[in-house]
Every structure is written in C-alpha cells, then in structure tokens.
C-alpha positions, 0 to 999 in steps of 0.5 A, a space after each residue: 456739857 459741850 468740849 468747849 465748855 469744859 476747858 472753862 469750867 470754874 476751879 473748886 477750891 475745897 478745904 484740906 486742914 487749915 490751908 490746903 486746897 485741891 482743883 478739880 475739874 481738871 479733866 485735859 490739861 488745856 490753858 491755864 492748867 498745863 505746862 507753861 513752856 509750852 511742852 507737849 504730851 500724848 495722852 488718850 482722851 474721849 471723842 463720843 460713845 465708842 470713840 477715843 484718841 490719841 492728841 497731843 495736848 499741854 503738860 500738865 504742871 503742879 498746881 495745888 501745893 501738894 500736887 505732885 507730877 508723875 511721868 508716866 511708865 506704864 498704864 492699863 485699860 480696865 472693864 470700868 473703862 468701857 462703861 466711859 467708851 461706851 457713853 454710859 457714865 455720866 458727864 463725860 465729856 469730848 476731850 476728857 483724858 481716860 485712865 485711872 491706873 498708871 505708874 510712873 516716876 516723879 518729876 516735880 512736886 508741890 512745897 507741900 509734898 513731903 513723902 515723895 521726891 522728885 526720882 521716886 518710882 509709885 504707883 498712883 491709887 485709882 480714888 483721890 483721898 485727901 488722907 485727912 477727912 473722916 472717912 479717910 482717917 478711918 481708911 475709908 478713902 473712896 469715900 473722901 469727903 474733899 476730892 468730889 464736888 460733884 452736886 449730882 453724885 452726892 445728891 444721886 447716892 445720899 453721900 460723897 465719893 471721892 475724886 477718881 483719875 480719868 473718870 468724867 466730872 462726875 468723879 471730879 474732872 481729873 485728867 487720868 494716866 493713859 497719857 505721858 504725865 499725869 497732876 496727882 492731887 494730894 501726892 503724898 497720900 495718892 502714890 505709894 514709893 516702890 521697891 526696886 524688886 517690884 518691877 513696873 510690869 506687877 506693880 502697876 496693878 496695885 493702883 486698882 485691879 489687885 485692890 479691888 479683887 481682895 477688896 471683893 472678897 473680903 468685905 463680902 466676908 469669904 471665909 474657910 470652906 465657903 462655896 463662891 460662885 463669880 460671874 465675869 471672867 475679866 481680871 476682876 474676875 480671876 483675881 476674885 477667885 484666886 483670893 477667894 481660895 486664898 481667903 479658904 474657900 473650898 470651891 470657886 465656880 466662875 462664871 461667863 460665856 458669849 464674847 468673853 467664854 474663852 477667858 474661862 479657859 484662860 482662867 483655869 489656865 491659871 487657877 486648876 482647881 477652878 471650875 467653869 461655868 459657860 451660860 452659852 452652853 447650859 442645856 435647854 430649858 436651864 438657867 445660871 441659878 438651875 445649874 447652880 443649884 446643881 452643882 451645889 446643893 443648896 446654892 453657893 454661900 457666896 455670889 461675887 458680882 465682878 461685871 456690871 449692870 451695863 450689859 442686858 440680857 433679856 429684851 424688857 432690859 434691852 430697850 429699858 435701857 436704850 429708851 432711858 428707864 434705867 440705867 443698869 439692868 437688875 439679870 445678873 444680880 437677880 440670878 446671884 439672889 436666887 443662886 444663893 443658900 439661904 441667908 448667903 451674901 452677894 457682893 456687888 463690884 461690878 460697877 452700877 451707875 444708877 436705877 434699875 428695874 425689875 429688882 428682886 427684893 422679895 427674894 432678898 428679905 424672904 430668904 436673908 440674902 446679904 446683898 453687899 455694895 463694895 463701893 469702889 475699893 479703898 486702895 490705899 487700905 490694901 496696897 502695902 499688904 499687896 505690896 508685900 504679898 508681890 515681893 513674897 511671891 504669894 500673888 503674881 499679876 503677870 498671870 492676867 496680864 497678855 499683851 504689852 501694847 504702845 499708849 499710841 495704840 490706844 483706839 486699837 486696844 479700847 476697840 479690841 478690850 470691848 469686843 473681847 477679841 485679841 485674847 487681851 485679859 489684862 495689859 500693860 500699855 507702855 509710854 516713850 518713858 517705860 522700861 524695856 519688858 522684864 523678862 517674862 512678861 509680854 513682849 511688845 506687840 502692834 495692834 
C-alpha cells in the first residue's frame, strides 16, 4: 500500500471489557491523529529497503481513553529493526515510524489511565497487551487477542499476535519510540513506572532485549548442567548466554563469524568463561554441526537460535529467497537440528516471517528433537523480576551497550548496526529530552 494511503486508513476500533476501544493503524501521526496545536516532533520512520529518516512531523496526542503519551528520553535499534530496513517484514510502508524499545516521561494521559500519571518516569513493553483477554490474563501478552486486526497475520499464523510499536501494519500500525514522543495504547497495562535507582541508561532494556533473552531460555527449558550452543553473537545473543549460566548451564558455546565475528571477543569480554565458536574459521571440509560435535560429544542439550532466518547462507537459499520462494531460510536451524543430542531442544527467537524450504523434519521426528517457537517474548510476564534483578546488581545491561548516539543520527546508525561496523553491540539513542550520560556508560558520540 502507497504512503499516501496510509495516512487514510480507516481506525479499528476493537472491544476492550465493556467500553473500551484501541485505534490501530496509527503508523505516523499525520491529520487527525497528531497534535492538534500544531506542535512538531523528530521521529524516524521508513522511506524504502535500506533507507530511513529523520522528518518532522505532527505530535502525537491521546486518542483512545486509556492512552497515555510518553515523551521519549531514551531509545535503541534492535536486530528485529533490520529485518524493517531491509524491506522484508510485511506492510511496511514509507513514512512508518520505526522503533519498538523506548522510555521516557509521561506527559498526558487518557481518563481511563489510572496507574500512571503525568511525571511518571516507564519504560514501554515492546507487545501492546490489552491486559484483559485470554491470553493476557494468563500472562500470555504478545499473543493479545485485542491490539492485532491484521487479517494476514492471523490467517498466516493460525492465531492472533499482539500489536507491536514500530513494526508495520502487520503488527497493527502503531507509530514506534525512535522519536520525540510516542501514544501508547493501554498505558496502564504497557508502561511499568521506574525507580529512582534504575536510571534510563539500564532500564531502557526491560522494554525487549532483557525479556526476550530470559524469555529464550527459560521456555526452551535450560536447566543445571545443560550444554547450550547459541548461534548470534548480537545483544540477544549475549544476554541468552549470560542467562543461560545463570539458569545452571555448565557450558555455553556461542556462535557467529563473517561481519559480526568480532562480537565473539566482545562477548567473552564480558562472560570469561564462554567459549566461542567463529564459522569463518572452521578448517576444511567441517561444518558448525562437525565442530560441535566435537567439542562436545554427543551434541549439545540445547541449541538457542538469537539471529534470523533472514540471512542465507548457500546459494539454493540465496536466490529462493531473491526470487520469492521463501521467505526465510531453513541453514541455521538445519544445523541446531543436527548439532543436538538426541531428544535435545532447539529454541527459536530469532525472528522468521513466513515459509521455508528445504526443513529438516525428518531429523526432527527421527531423533526427538524439541523444536521451540518463542514467539515474541511476553514482557510484561518478566520485567518486574528483571527490574529487581537491575536494582540487586544480578544483571548489569550496560555490558552490551557501546555507544550513546543523537535520534538525529538515526540513518547513520541503521547504516552502521546492518553492516556490523563501529563496534555497536547495543545503544542507547538520546532525545533533547534524555538525561546527561550516567557515569559509567557510553559518552555521546557523532556517527
């Protein structure tokens, strides 16, 4: 659908209790959606495959009467972002605002709002649960039944997902957080109020990363004295296997190479007792499942999978992809199903749109593999216990983050991040609203 189009598409009203309702397809605040006075805002927002910007457009206002408006003092770029950038996620449209991890400062808030005020400092959950549905009662929130109107995505997947900020129509058309401000739907149940003694600079992280890394692990079910292999070496990666030893594995071996083979060093740099393994730099004639196998006899108990199906490998899943045939190749999974002991469990975070070809299924029932689906990580089942774990000092997320860059710098850094270049592992992207740098995390840099 054109950009045109996108600024009239018809609001979805979708029943919450009795009288309640959420709009979606709220993906850029233009017309009647942004700030009546006519205020401006910076935000960042898709413009075509490998190209974004930075625009000024309308501020967002309350819409929805349990909308709550946040202005924004700290956002991110994640991996799931590039798959945006590079035109792969469906209904993306130009002038889509990106971003689906911020935190900020409440500014306003709808009359049905009752658990946050205006001054409240939160952090925002990446799904938009409407905190009452099935699945949310049960904890369940990315799988909201209220938040998603999307026909294709529940025809494509069998099932609802929730809404998500900054992630095309097929996740409902929300405008994200790489902006000034952002309208979060349901703010009662989307924001979680933050303590004075977690600054932004940590909390931030609660809103995806942090969840979905513990997410990983422990609904693949790591336990005391498994042997975990994780392929990617991104912050997904490294927080997987920081909660992995947490969780009692015995022996974590992570996973990466090419562009991103000197975030193994990172990594490690980090987490000394990890061991690395660089598939760039396997002697001849060896694969990732060869070397392994190897290194632990037998294959590891768990395979965690925190890149994406995105990225091919071979040239059948090259030009299946380029051509259309798929819409994710099957290599790395292929290789957590083979690298695995016998009736071991390979869990799936890293993100998969569609179809695949060329799946190994008989590996699967011939030997008892457990192959876990993640799904997107329901946040809000986890960030109090993250929360607390920030404030004991049992986690620290500054140990992933590198830089500290302007939301101005946006295109610059989307740029960078896809190529793995700058040495950015994960960062922390300030507004005219933010803080000055806590001490002790990154200093303010020009990209």
């Amino acid at each position: 659908m054109a950009a045109t189009q996108a600024a009239n598409l018809v609001e979805k009203a979708i029943g919450h209790g009795d009288n309640a309702t959420v709009t979606t397809d709220v993906s850029n605040y233009a017309g009647e959606h942004g700030q009546e006075t006519g205020e401006k805002i910076k935000a960042t927002i898709w413009q075509g495959k490998n190209q974004v910007e930075v625009v000024e457009m309308a501020k967002p206002r309350v819409i929805d009467e349990d909308d709550v408006l946040v202005k924004v003092t700290g956002s991110t770029i994640c991996g799931s972002d590039l798959h945006l950038y590079h035109g792969v996620i469906p209904q993306l449209e130009k002038g889509d605002v990106l971003g689906h991890e911020f935190c900020g400062v409440v500014e306003s808030v709808g009359p049905g709002a009752k658990k946050v005020t205006v001054g409240d400092r939160v952090v925002a959950s990446f799904p938009i649960a409407c905190g009452d549905c099935r699945n949310c009662r049960r904890q369940l929130t990315s799988q909201c039944d209220r938040t998603n109107q999307n026909s294709i995505a529940n025809a494509l997947y069998g099932n609802r997902t929730a809404g998500m900020f900054g992630y095309s129509h097929f996740t409902g058309g929300f405008a994200g957080g790489q902006a000034e401000y952002v309208r979060v739907p349901y703010g009662d149940v989307n924001l979680l109020p933050l303590p004075d003694d977690v600054p932004d600079e940590k909390a931030l992280y609660l809103s995806d990363v942090l969840a979905t890394s513990y997410h990983c692990v422990v609904d693949t079910g790591v336990q005391k004295g498994d042997v975990v292999a994780v392929w990617g070496a991104g912050p997904i990666g490294q927080m997987v296997s920081s909660f992995s030893f947490a969780e009692g594995a015995s022996r974590v071996i992570l996973i990466d190479g090419g562009e991103g083979a000197w975030r193994l060093d990172f990594v490690k740099s980090k987490i000394p007792k990890l061991e690395v393994l660089d598939f760039t730099n396997l002697p001849r004639g060896e694969s990732i499942t060869s070397q392994l196998k190897k290194i632990v006899p037998g294959g590891p108990d768990v395979a965690l999978d925190c890149t994406s199906g995105e990225y091919a490998k071979g040239w059948a899943h090259y030009f299946e992809l380029l051509l259309g045939m798929e819409t994710d190749t099957s290599e790395m999974l292929n290789e957590m199903i083979t690298a695995v002991r016998p009736f071991g469990r390979v869990g799936i975070t890293g993100i998969y749109a569609g179809y695949t070809n060329h799946f190994n299924i008989g590996a699967i029932m011939q030997t008892g593999i457990r192959l876990i689906g993640n799904g997107q990580a329901p946040v809000h089942k986890y960030w109090k216990h993250l929360l607390e774990l920030i404030q004991k000092g049992e986690i620290e997320p500054l140990d992933m983050v590198t830089h500290r860059v302007r939301l101005e710098d946006m295109d610059r850094l989307y740029e960078l991040f896809a190529h793995r270049e700058g040495g950015i592992q994960k960062v922390f992207v300030q507004t005219k609203h933010s803080a000055h740098p806590l001490s002790g995390s990154p200093v303010l840099v020009d990209l």
